[in-house]
C-alpha positions as CSV (number, residue, x, y, z in Angstrom):
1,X,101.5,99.5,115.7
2,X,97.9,97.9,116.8
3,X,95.3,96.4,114.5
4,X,92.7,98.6,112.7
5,X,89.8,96.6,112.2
6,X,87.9,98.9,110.1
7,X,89.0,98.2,106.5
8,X,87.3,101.1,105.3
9,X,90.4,102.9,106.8
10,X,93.1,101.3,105.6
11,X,95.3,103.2,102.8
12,X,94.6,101.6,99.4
13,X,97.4,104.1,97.1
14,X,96.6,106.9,94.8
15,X,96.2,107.7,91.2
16,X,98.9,110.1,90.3
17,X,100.2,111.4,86.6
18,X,103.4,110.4,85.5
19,X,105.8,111.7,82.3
20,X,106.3,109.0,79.4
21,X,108.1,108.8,76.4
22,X,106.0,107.2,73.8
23,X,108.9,106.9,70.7
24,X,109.9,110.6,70.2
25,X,106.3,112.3,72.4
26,X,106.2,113.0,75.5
27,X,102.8,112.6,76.8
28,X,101.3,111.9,80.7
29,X,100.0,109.2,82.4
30,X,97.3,108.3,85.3
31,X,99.1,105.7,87.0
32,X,97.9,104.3,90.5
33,X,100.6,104.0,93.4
34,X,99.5,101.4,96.3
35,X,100.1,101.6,99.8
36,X,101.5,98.8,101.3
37,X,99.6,97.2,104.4
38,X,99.3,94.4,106.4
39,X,96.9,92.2,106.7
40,X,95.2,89.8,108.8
41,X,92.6,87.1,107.4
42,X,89.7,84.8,108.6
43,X,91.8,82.3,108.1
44,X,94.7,83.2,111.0
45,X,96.9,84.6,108.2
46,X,99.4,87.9,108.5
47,X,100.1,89.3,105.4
48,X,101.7,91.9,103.0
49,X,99.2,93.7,100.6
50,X,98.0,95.9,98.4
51,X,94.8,97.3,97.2
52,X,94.2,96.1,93.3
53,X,91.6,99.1,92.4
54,X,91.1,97.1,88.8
55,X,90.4,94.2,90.6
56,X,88.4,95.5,93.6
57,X,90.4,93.4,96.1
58,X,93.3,93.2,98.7
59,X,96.6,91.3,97.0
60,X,96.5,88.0,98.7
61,X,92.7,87.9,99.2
62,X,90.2,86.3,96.9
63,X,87.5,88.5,94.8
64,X,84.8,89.5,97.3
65,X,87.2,88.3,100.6
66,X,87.6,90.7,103.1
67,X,90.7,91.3,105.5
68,X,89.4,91.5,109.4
69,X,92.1,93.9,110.4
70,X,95.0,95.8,109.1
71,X,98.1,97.5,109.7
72,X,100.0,100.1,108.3
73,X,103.3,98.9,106.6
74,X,106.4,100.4,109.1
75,X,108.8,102.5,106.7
76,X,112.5,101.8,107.4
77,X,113.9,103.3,110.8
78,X,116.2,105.6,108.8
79,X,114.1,106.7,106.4
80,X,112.4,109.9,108.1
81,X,109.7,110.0,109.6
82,X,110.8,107.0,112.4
83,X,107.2,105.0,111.6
């Protein structure tokens, strides 16, 4: 993995609809699923985070703070895929 220093490309997660059981309904919900990235701050920090689309910001990162790179989070060797 190498550092991405355009933010505008890292993964922030997706808004998908998920089944819930509200007392005896069944209804649907938009729910938003992160992807998990890593992070690198003005500050010298390496991070784990995740876009907060409510928020407008990076976990970790303060309200209008900006990461200067990031990578994407490695999935487990076993796990398909081999990222």
């Amino acid at each position: 993995m190498s550092w991405n220093f355009d933010i505008s490309e890292a993964p922030r997660g997706q808004t998908v609809m998920q089944p819930r059981k509200v007392g005896d309904k069944e209804t649907t919900v938009s729910v938003f699923v992160p992807d998990r990235v890593i992070l690198a701050t003005k500050c010298g920090k390496v991070t784990p985070s995740e876009y907060l689309p409510k928020e407008g910001r990076w976990v970790m990162l303060a309200a209008g703070e900006a990461p200067l790179a990031w990578q994407p989070w490695p999935a487990h060797p076993t796990a398909g895929g081999g990222e």
